[in-house]
ChimeraX commands (.cxc) that place a marker at each C-alpha (Angstrom):
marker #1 position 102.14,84.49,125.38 radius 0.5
marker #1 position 99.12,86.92,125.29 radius 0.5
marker #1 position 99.88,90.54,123.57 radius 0.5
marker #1 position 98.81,92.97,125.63 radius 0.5
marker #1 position 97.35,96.08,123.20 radius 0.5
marker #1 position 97.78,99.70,124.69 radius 0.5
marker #1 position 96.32,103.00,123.61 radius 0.5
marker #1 position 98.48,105.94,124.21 radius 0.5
marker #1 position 95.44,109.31,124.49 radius 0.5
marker #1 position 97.59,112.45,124.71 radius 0.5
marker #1 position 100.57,113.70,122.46 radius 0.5
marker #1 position 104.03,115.40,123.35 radius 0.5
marker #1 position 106.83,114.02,124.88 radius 0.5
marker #1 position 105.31,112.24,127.32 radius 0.5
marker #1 position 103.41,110.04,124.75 radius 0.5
marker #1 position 106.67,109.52,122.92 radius 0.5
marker #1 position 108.54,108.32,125.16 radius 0.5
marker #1 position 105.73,105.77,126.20 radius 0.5
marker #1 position 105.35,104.68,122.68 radius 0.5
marker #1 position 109.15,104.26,122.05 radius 0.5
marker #1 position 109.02,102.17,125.24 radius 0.5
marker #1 position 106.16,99.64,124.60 radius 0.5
marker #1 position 107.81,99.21,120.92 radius 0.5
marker #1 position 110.54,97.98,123.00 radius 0.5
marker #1 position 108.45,95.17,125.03 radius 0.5
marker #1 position 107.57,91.77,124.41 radius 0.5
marker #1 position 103.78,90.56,124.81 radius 0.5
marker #1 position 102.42,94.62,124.36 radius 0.5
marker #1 position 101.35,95.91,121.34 radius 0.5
marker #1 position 100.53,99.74,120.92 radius 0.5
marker #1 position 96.97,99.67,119.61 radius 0.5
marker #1 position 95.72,103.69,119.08 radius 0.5
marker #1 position 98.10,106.52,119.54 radius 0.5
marker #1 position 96.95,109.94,119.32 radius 0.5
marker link #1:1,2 radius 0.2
marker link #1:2,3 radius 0.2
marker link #1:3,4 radius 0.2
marker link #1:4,5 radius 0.2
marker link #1:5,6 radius 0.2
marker link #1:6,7 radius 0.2
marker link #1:7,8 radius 0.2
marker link #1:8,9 radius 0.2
marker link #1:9,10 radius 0.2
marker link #1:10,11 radius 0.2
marker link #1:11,12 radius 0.2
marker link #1:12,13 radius 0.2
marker link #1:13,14 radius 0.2
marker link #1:14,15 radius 0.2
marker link #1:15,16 radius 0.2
marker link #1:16,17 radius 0.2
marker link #1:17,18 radius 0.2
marker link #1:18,19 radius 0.2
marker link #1:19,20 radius 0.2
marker link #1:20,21 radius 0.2
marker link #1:21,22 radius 0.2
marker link #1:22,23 radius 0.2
marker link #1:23,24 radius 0.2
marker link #1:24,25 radius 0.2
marker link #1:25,26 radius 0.2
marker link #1:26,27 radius 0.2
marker link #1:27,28 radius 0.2
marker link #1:28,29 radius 0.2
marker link #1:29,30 radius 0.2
marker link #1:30,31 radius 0.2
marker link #1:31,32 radius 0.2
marker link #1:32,33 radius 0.2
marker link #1:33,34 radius 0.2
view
């Protein structure tokens, strides 16, 4: 399976919530988070 690599650009809630969800997933990686 190919990973997938996402970049979260923003901070707050928002951006946590995304990054708690893509540490969740399978094939998606979370690549730069600021």
């Amino acid at each position: 399976m190919e990973t997938f690599k996402i970049a979260i650009i923003g901070t707050g809630w928002i951006a946590e919530k995304m990054a708690i969800t893509i540490r969740g997933m399978q094939g998606v990686e979370g690549y730069a988070i600021s």
